[in-house]
BABA-190610 format. One line per field, with one value per residue (C-alpha): residue number from 1; residue in three letters; x, y, z. Coordinates in Angstrom, 2 decimals. Each point is the difference from the previous one (the first is absolute). Layout:
BABA-190610
n: [NUM_...] $
res: [ALA_...] $
east: [X_...] $
north: [Y_...] $
up: [Z_...] $
This chain:
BABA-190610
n: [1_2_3_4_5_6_7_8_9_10_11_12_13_14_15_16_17_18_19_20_21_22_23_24_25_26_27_28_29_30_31_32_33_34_35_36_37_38_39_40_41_42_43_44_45_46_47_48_49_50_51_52_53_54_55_56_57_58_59_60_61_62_63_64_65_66_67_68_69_70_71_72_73_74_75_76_77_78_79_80_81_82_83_84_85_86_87_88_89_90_91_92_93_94_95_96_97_98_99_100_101_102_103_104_105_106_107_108_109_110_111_112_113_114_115_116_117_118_119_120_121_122_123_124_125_126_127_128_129_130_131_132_133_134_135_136_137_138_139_140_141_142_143_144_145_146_147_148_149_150_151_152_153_154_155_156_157_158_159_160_161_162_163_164_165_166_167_168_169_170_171_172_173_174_175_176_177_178_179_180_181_182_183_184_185_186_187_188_189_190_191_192_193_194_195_196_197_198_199_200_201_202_203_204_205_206_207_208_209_210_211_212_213_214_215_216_217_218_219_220_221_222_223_224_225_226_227_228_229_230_231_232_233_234_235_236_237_238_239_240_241_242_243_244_245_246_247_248_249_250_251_252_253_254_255_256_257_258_259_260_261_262_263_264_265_266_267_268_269_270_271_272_273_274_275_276_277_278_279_280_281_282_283_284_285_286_287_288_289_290_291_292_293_294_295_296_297_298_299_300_301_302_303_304_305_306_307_308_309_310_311_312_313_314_315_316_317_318_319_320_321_322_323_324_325_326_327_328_329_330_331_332_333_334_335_336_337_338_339_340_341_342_343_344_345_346_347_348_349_350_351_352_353_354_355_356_357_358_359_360_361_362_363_364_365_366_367_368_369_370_371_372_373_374_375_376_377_378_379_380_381_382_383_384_385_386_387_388_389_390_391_392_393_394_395_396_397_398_399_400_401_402_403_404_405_406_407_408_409_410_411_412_413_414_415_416_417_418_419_420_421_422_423_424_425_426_427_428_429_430_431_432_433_434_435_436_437_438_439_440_441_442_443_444_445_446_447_448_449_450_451_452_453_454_455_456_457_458_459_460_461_462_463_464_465_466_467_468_469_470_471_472_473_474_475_476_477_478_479_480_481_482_483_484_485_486_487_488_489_490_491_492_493_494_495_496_497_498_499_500_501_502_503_504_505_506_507_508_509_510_511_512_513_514_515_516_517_518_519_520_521_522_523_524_525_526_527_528_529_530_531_532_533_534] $
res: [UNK_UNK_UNK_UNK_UNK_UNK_UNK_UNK_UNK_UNK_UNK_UNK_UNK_UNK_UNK_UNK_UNK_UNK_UNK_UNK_UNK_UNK_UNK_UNK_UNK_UNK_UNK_UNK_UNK_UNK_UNK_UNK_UNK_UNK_UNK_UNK_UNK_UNK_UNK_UNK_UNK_UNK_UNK_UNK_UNK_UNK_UNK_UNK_UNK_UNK_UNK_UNK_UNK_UNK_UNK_UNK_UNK_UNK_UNK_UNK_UNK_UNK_UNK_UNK_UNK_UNK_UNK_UNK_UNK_UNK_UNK_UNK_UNK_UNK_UNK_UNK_UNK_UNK_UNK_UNK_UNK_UNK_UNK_UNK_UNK_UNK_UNK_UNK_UNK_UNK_UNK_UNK_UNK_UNK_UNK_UNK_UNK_UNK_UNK_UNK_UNK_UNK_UNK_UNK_UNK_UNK_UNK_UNK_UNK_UNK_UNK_UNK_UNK_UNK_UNK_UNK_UNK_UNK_UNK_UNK_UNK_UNK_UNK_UNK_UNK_UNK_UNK_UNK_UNK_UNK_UNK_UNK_UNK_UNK_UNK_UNK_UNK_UNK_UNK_UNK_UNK_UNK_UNK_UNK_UNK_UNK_UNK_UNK_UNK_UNK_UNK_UNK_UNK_UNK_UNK_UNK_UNK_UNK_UNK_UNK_UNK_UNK_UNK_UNK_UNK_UNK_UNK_UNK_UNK_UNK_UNK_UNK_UNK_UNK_UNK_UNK_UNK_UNK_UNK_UNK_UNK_UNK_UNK_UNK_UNK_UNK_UNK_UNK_UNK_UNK_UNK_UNK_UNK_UNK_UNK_UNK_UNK_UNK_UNK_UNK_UNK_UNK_UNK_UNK_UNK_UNK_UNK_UNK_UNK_UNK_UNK_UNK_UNK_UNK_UNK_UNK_UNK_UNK_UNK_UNK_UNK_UNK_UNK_UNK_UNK_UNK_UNK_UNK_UNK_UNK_UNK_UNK_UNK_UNK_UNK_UNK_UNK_UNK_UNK_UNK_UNK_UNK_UNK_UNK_UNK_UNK_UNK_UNK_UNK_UNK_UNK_UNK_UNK_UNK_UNK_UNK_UNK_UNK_UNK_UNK_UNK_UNK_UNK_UNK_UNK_UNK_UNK_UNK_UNK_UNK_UNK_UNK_UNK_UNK_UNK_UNK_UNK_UNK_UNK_UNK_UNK_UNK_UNK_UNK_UNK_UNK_UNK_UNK_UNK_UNK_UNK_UNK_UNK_UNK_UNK_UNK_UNK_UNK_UNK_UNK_UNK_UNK_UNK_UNK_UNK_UNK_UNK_UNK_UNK_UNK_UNK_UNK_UNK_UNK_UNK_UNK_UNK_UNK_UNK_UNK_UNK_UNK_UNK_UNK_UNK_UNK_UNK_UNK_UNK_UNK_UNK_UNK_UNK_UNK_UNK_UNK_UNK_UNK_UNK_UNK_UNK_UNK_UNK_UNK_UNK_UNK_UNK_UNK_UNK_UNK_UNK_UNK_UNK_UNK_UNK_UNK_UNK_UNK_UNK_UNK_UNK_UNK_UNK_UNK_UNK_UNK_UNK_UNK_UNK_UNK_UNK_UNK_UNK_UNK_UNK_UNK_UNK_UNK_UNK_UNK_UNK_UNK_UNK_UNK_UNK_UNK_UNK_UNK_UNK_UNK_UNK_UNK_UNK_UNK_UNK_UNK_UNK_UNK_UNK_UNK_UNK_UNK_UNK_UNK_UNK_UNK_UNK_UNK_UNK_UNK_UNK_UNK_UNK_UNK_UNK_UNK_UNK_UNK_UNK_UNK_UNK_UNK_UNK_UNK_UNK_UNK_UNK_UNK_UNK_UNK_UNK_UNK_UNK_UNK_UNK_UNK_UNK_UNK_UNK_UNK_UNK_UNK_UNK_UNK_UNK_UNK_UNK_UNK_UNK_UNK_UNK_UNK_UNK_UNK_UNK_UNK_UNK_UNK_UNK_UNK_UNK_UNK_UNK_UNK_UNK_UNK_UNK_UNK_UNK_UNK_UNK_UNK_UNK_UNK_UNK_UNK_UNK_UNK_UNK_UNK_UNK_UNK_UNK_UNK_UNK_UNK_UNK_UNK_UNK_UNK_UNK_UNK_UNK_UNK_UNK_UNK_UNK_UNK_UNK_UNK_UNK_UNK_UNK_UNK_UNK_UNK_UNK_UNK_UNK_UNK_UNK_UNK_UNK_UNK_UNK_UNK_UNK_UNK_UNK_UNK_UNK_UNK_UNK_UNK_UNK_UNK_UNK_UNK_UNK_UNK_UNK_UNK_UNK_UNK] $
east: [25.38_3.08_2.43_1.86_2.24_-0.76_2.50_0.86_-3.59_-0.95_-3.73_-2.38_-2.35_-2.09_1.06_-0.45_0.33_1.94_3.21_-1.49_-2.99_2.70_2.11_-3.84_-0.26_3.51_-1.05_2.44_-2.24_2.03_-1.51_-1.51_-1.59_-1.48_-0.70_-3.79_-1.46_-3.25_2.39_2.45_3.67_1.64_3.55_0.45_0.55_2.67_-0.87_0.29_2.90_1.99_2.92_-0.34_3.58_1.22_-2.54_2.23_-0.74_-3.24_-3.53_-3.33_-1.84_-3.51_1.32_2.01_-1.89_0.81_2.24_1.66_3.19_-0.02_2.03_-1.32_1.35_-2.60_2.50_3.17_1.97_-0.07_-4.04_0.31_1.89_-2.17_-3.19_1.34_0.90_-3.47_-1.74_2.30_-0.91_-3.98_0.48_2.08_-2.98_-2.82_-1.40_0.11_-3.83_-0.59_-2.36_-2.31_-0.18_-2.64_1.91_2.12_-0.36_-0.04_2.51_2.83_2.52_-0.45_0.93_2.59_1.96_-0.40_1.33_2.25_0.63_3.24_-1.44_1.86_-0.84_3.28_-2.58_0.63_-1.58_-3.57_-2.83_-2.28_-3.57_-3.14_-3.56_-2.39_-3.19_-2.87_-0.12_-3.81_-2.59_0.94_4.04_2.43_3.92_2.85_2.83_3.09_-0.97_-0.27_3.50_-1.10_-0.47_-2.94_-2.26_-2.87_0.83_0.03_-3.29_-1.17_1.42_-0.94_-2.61_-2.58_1.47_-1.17_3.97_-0.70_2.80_4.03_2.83_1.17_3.14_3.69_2.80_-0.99_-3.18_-1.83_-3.20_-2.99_-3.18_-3.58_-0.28_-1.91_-3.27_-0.30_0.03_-0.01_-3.48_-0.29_-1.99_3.33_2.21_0.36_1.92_2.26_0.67_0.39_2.81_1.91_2.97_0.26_-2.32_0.19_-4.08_-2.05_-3.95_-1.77_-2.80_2.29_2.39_1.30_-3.16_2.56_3.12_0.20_1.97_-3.74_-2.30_-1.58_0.26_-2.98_-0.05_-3.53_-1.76_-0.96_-3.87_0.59_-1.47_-0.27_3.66_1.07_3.32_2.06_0.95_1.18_-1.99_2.04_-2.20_0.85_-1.56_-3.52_0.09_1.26_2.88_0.64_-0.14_2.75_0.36_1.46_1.47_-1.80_0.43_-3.32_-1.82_1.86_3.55_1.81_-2.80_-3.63_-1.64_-0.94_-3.55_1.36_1.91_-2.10_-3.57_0.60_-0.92_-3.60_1.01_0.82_-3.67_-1.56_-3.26_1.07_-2.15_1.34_-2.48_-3.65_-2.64_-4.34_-1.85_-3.71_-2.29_2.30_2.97_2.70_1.37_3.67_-0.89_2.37_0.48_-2.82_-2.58_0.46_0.07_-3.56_-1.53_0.51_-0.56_-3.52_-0.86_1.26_-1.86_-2.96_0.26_1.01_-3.14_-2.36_1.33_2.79_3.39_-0.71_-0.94_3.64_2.97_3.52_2.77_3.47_2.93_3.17_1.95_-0.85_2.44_-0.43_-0.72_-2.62_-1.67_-0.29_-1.30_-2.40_-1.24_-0.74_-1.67_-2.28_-0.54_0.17_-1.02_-2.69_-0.97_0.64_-0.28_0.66_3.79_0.96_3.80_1.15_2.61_2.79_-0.14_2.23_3.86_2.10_1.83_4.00_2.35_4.00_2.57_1.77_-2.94_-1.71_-3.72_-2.63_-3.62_-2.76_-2.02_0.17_-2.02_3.41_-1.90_-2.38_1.66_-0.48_-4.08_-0.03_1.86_-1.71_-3.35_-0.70_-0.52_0.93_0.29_-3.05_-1.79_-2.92_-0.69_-0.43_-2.05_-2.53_0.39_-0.85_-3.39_-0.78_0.31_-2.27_-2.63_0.31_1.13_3.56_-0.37_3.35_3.68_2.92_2.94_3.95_1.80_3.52_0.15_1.87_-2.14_-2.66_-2.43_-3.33_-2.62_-2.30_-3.28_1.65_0.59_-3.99_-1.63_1.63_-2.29_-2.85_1.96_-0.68_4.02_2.51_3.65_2.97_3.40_2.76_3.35_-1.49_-3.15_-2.22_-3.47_-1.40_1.52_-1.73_-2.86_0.45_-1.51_3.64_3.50_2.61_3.58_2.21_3.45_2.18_2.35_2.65_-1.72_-0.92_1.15_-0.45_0.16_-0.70_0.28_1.17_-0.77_2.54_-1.95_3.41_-1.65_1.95_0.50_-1.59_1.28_-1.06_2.67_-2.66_-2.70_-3.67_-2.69_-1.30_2.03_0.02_-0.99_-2.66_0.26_-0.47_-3.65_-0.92_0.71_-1.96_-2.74_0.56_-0.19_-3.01_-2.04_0.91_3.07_2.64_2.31_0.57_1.80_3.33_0.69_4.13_0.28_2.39_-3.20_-2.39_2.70_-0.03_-3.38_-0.27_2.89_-2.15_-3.11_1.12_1.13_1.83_2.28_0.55_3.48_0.96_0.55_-0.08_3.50_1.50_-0.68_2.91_1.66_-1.11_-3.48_-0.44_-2.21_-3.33_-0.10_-3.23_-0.71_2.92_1.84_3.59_3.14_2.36] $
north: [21.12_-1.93_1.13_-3.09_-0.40_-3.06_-1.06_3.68_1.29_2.58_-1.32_1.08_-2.61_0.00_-0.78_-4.04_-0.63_-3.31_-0.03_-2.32_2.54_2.95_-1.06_-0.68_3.29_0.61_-2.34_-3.14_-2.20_-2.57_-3.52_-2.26_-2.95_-0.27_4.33_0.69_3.63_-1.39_-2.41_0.75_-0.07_-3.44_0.30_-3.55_-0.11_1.93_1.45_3.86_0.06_2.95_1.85_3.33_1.55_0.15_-3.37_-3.40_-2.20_0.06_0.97_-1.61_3.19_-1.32_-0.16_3.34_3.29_3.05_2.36_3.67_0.04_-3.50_-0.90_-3.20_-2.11_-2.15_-1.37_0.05_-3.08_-1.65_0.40_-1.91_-2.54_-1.04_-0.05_-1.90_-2.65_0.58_-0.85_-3.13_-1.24_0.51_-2.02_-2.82_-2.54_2.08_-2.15_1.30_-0.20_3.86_-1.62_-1.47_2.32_2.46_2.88_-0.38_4.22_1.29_-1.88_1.98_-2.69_-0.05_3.64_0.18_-3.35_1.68_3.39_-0.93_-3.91_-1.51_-1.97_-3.06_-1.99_-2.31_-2.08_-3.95_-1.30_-1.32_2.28_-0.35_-0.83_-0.25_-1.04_2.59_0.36_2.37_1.93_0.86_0.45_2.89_-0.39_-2.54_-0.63_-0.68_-0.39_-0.32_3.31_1.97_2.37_0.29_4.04_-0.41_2.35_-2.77_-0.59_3.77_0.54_-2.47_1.16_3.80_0.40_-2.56_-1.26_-3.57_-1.26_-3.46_-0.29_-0.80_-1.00_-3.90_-1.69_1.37_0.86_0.32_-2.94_2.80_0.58_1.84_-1.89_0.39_-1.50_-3.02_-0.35_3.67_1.05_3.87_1.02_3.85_2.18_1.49_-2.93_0.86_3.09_-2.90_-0.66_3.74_0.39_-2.90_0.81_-2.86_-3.26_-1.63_0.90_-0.05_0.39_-3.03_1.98_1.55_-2.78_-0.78_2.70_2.45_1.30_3.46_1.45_-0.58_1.42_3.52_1.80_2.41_2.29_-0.14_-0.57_-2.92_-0.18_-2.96_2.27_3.93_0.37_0.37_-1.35_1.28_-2.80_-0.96_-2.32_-2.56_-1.44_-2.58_-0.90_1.34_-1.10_1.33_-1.96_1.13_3.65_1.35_2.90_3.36_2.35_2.75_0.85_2.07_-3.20_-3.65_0.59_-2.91_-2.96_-0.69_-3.44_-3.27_0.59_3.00_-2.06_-3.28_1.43_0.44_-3.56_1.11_1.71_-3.26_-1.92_-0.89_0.93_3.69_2.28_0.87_1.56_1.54_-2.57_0.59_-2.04_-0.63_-2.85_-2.14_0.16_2.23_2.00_1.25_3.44_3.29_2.42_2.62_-2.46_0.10_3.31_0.54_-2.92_2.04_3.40_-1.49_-1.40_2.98_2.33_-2.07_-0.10_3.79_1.28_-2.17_-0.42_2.39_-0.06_-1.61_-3.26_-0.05_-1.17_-0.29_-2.25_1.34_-1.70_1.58_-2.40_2.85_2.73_3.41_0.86_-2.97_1.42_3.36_-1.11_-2.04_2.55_2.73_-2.79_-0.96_3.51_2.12_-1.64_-2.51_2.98_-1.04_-3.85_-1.93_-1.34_-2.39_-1.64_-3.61_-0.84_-2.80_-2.74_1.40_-1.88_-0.81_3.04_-0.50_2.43_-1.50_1.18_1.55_2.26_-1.23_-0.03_-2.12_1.88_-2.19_2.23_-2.38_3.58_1.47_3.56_0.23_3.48_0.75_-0.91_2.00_3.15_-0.62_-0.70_0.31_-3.36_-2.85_-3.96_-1.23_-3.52_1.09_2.77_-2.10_-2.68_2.64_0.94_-3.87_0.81_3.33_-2.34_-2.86_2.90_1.13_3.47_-0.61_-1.75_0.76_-1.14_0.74_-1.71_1.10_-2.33_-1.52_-1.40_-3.60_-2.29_1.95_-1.81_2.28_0.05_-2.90_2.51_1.56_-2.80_-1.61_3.32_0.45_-1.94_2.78_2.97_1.08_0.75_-1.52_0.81_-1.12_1.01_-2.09_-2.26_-2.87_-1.72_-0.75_-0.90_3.55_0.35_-3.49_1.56_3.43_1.23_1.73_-1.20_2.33_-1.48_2.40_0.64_-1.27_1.85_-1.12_1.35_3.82_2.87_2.98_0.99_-1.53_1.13_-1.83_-0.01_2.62_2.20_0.25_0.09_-2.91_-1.03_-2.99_-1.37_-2.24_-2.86_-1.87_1.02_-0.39_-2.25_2.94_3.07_2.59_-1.95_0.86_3.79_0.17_-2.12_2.54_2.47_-1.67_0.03_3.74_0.53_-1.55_1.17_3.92_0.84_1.36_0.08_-3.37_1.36_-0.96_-3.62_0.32_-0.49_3.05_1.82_-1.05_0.54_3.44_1.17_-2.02_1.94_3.39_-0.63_-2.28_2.62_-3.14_-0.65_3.63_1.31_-3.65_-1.20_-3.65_-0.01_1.66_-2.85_-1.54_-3.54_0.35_1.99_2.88_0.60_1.70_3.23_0.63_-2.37_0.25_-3.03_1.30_0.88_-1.47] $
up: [14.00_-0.31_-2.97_-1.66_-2.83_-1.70_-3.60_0.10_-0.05_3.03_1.59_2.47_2.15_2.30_3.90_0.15_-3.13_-0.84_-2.31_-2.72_-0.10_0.02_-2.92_-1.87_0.54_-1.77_-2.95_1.14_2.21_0.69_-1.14_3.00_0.52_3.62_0.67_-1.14_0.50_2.07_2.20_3.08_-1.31_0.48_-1.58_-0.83_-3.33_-0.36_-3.77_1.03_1.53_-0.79_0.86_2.35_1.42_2.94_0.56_0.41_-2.75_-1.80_1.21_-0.61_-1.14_0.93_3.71_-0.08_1.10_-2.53_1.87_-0.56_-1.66_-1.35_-3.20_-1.81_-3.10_-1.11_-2.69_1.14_-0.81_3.22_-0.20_-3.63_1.39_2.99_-2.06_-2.69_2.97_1.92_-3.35_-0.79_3.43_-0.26_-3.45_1.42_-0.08_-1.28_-2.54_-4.00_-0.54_-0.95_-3.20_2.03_3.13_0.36_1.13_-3.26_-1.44_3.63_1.85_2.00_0.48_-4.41_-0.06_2.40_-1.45_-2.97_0.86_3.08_-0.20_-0.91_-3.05_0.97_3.08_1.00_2.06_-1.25_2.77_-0.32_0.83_2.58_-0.94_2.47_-1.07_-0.96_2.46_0.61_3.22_-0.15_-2.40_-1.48_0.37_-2.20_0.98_-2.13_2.72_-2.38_-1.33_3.83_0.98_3.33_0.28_2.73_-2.08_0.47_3.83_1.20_-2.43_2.53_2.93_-0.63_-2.25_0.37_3.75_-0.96_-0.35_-1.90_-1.32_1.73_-1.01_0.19_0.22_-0.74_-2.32_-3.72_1.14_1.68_-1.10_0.52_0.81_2.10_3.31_-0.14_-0.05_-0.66_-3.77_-1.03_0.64_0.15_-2.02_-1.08_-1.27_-3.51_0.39_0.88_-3.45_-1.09_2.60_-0.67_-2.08_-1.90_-0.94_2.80_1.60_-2.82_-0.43_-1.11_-1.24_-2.72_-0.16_-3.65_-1.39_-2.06_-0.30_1.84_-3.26_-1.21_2.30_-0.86_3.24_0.89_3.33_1.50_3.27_2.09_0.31_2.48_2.95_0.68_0.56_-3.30_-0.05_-2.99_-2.60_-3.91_-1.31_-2.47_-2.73_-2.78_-3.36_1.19_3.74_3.19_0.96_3.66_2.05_2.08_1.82_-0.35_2.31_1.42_3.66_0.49_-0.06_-0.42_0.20_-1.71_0.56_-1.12_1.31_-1.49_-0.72_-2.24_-1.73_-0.60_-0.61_-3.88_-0.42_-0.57_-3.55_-1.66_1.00_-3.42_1.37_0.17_-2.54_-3.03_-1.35_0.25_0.74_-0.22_1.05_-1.59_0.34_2.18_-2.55_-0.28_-2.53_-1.20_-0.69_-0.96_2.43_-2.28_0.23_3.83_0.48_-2.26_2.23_3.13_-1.89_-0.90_3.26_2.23_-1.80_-0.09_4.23_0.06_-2.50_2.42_3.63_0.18_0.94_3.65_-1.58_-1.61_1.94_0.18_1.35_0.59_1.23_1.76_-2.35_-2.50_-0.88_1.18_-3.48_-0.40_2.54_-0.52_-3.69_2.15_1.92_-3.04_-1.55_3.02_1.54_-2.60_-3.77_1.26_2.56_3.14_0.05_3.43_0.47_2.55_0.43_0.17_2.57_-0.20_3.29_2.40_0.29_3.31_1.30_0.12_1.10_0.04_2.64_-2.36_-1.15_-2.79_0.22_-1.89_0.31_0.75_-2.71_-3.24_-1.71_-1.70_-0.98_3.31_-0.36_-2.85_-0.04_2.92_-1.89_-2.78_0.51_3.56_0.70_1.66_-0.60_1.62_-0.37_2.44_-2.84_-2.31_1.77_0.46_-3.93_-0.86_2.78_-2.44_-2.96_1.66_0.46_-3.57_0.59_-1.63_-3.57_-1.81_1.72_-1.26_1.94_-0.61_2.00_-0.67_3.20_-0.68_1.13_1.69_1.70_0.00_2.50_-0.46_0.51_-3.27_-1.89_1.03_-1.16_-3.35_-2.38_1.47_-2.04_-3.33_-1.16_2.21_-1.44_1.34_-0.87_2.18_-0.77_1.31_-0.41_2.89_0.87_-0.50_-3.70_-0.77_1.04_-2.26_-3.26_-1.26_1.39_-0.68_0.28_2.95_0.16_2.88_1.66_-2.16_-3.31_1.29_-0.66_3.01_3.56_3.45_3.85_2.71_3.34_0.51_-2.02_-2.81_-3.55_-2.18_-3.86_-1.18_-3.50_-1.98_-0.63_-1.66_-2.87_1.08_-1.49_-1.18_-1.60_2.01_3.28_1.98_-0.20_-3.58_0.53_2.33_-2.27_-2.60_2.75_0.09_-3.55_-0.98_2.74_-1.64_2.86_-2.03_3.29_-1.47_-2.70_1.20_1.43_0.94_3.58_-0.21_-1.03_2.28_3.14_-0.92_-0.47_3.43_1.72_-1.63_1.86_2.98_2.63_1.92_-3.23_-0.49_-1.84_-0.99_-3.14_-1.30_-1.51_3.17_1.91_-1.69_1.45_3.33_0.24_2.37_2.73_-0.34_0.82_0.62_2.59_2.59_-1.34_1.42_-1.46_-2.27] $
C-alpha cells in the first residue's frame, strides 16, 4: 500500500488508488467539478489540481495515481490561486439564476464560488445565452448554466453505452446537445440529472416541485423490481416529491433507473383508499378499522365452526414486508388452523443490463425472496386461477387478499367468481375491480409508507422506512395484528417491525443470528440461505 504525506498528514492507500481519493482519505479532498466516483477520470476541469514535489507545476489529482513517497499540498498558495482563476472562468457567462434553478441547496459550482471563488468577476462583456430545450422525455436543458465537465457524455459513453449526447461547436459557444433525431431514451437517463454538477440537466418531473433545503430525506428501498436498489426518498408537505439513489456497491452502485424513480405517481391518485370501506346492499360504507375487524371476526368464525379452515383463504403479495408476511403466515397457518394461502405475482418487466454493469430484473415482485424465505411460496397467477375454480365449486367461501401491488391487474377467473363468496376482504393501495367487488376494503400502505425489511434477488436482507405515514396508523402490520388479536393469538402482542423481525430471525433458521437493527444503511446478506459475502 502506497504511503503518502498529504498537508503534513502520513496516509496509507490502497495500490490504484487515485490522488483526489488519497487526500479524501487524508480529510482534504480537493474540490472538482468533472471527477465522479462511478465515472472514468477525465481531468478537464481542472478544480483538484494540487501541488505534489518534485512534480512540474500542478497536478489534476483525479488523473494522478497515488504513489510511495509522495508529498502533497492541497493548499498551498499557488493551489489558491489557480482555483480562484478556474472558478472565475466557469462563472464568466454562467447566468445568476440560483432562485429559480432546481439544483439551488445542492449545487457544487454554489459551494465552491462560495468557498474558492474570487467574489468579483471582472467579466463586462455580455454573457452568452442559448435557448432552453428538452432532450427527451424525461431530460430538460438549461445551456447557459452547463461548464462543460463531460460527466453527462462519459455517463453515456460508459455506463449506459447509448452516447446521445456530443459536444457542438467551439470556443466558449460549445455546447452539449443530442444528435438529431435521437433524444435520451435509456432506462437510465435520470441519473443524468444527479451527476450533473450544476443546473444545467434538470428533471421535468420534479421541475420547480420544492426547494431541496425542504425535502425530508428518508433512506429506503426501490420496490421497482427484485433488485432492490438502495435509495432516499425526498417527500414534501405530505407527498413524495422525487427518489434518488444511494450508494451501495453490493447491489446498485451509484445509479437506480427511471421506472424507480417515476412510479410514485400512483400515491397522489384521488381514488387511492383512505380509509376502510364495507360494502352491504350495493352501497358502501366508511367504517373504523374495529368495525372491520368484527365483520371478518364474525364471518371467519362462522366458516371455521361449519366448513373448516379449508374453505378460508388467503392472498399474499411479495410487495409485502418480510414482517407482513410472517404475520400473514401465523395468522393463516397457525390462528385460523391451517387455512389455504396462495401468492399474487406482479407482470413481469423488460430485462436491461448496461455495459457498465447495472442490471434491471425483469421480476417487477421486489420481495419474491422474501415470500419464498418466509413463507415458502412463490408468486404464482396459475395458483390462484385454480383458487378462483375452488371458489366456483364452493369449497373456499372466505378470501382475504393483502396485496399492495400498484395497479395490479388480477386474474379475470378471480375477479368473475367473487360475488359467489360469503366474506371477500381486500386490503390493497389501489382500488381495482376485485375491491369493487368486496364486502371489507382495507386501505394498504405503499412502499413509501412501511416500515420493515425486504430481500432482493441477491438474497441481502434490506431496511424499508417509512418516509410517509400510512392511511392507517400503524400500516398494514398493525391490521394484521389486530387480526391476530381478536382471533385469541397473543403473538400479536407486539406490532413494531423491529419486533416482528426478531421473533422471525428466532424461528426462521434461514435468518438465523441477524438482527433487524444490524442491518443498518445497507442490509446484509442472509445467512441462512447462501446469499454470499459482504
Amino acid at each position: 500500500m502506497p504511503r503518502l504525506t498529504i498537508n503534513g498528514k502520513e496516509v496509507d492507500v490502497p495500490a490504484g488508488t487515485r490522488l483526489i481519493d488519497a487526500c479524501g482519505a487524508a480529510g482534504r479532498m480537493p474540490p472538482h467539478f468533472c471527477y465522479h466516483p462511478g465515472l472514468k477520470p477525465d481531468g478537464n476541469c481542472r478544480m483538484c489540481m494540487v501541488e505534489v514535489e518534485g512534480m512540474r507545476g500542478l497536478v489534476a489529482s483525479c488523473t494522478v495515481p497515488a504513489a510511495d513517497g509522495m508529498v502533497v499540498h492541497t493548499d498551498s498558495p499557488a493551489v489558491i490561486e489557480a482555483r480562484r482563476g478556474i472558478m472565475e472562468f466557469f462563472l464568466l457567462h454562467h447566468p445568476l439564476d440560483c432562485p429559480v434553478c432546481d439544483k439551488a441547496g445542492e449545487c457544487i459550482l454554489q459551494d465552491h464560488a462560495f468557498d474558492h471563488g474570487p467574489g468579483h468577476s471582472r467579466y463586462i462583456e455580455e454573457k452568452t445565452v442559448r435557448p432552453k430545450r428538452t432532450l427527451g422525455d424525461t431530460l430538460a436543458l438549461w445551456p447557459e448554466r452547463c461548464i462543460r465537465c463531460r460527466r453527462c457524455l462519459r455517463f453515456l459513453d460508459d455506463v449506459t453505452g447509448t452516447s446521445e449526447l456530443g459536444f457542438v461547436d467551439r470556443g466558449d459557444h460549445t455546447d452539449i446537445d443530442i444528435f438529431p433525431g435521437h433524444p435520451i431514451d435509456n432506462p437510465l437517463s435520470l441519473n443524468l440529472v444527479d451527476i450533473c454538477p450544476v443546473g444545467a440537466l434538470i428533471s421535468r418531473d420534479f421541475l420547480f416541485k420544492a426547494r431541496v433545503w425542504n425535502l425530508k430525506k428518508t433512506d429506503s428501498v426501490c420496490p421497482g423490481c427484485s433488485r432492490g436498489c438502495n435509495v432516499v426518498v425526498e417527500s414534501y408537505e405530505g407527498k413524495v416529491a422525487r427518489i434518488r439513489p444511494r450508494l451501495n456497491n453490493a447491489v446498485n452502485g451509484h445509479w437506480m433507473c427511471d421506472h424507480g424513480r417515476l412510479m410514485h405517481g400512483y400515491l397522489d391518485d384521488s381514488e387511492r383508499p383512505a380509509t376502510p370501506r364495507k360494502r352491504e346492499d350495493a352501497r358502501t360504507f366508511n367504517i373504523p378499522v374495529s368495525e372491520a375487524v368484527d365483520v371478518i371476526k364474525l364471518n371467519v368464525g362462522g366458516i371455521l365452526e361449519s366448513d373448516g379452515p379449508e374453505a378460508v383463504a388467503g392472498l399474499v403479495s411479495p410487495w409485502m414486508t418480510n414482517e407482513e408476511l410472517h404475520l400473514a403466515g401465523t395468522f393463516f397457518r397457525d390462528t385460523l388452523g391451517g387455512a389455504r394461502l396462495a401468492a399474487l405475482a406482479a407482470h413481469p418487466g423488460e430485462s436491461y443490463e448496461a455495459p457498465g454493469g447495472f442490471r434491471i430484473s425483469p421480476d417487477r415482485n421486489p420481495n419474491r425472496r422474501g415470500l419464498q424465505e418466509v413463507l415458502g411460496l412463490a408468486p404464482d397467477l396459475d395458483g390462484v386461477i385454480k383458487l378462483a375454480e375452488d371458489i366456483e365449486a364452493g369449497t373456499v367461501k372466505v378470501l382475504i387478499v393483502l396485496s399492495g401491488i400498484p395497479g395490479a391487474v388480477f386474474p379475470e377467473e378471480l375477479v368473475a367468481v367473487a360475488s359467489k363468496l360469503n366474506l371477500l376482504v381486500v386490503q390493497d393501495v389501489m382500488t381495482s375491480q376485485l375491491a369493487d367487488r368486496a364486502h371489507i376494503v382495507l386501505p394498504g400502505a405503499a412502499f413509501t409508507e412501511k416500515d420493515g425489511s425486504v430481500i432482493n434477488d441477491d438474497g441481502r436482507v434490506q431496511r424499508v422506512r417509512p418516509a410517509l405515514p400510512p392511511p392507517l396508523p400503524g400500516g398494514d402490520l398493525a391490521v394484521l395484528t389486530a387480526l391476530l388479536q381478536i382471533f385469541g393469538d397473543d403473538r400479536g402482542g407486539d406490532s413494531t417491525a423491529s419486533r416482528v423481525f426478531d421473533r422471525l430471525a428466532g424461528t426462521n433458521e434461514a435468518f438465523k443470528g441477524l438482527r433487524f437493527e444490524s442491518l443498518g444503511a445497507l442490509g446484509k446478506p442472509l445467512p441462512g440461505a447462501g446469499a454470499g459475502t459482504e
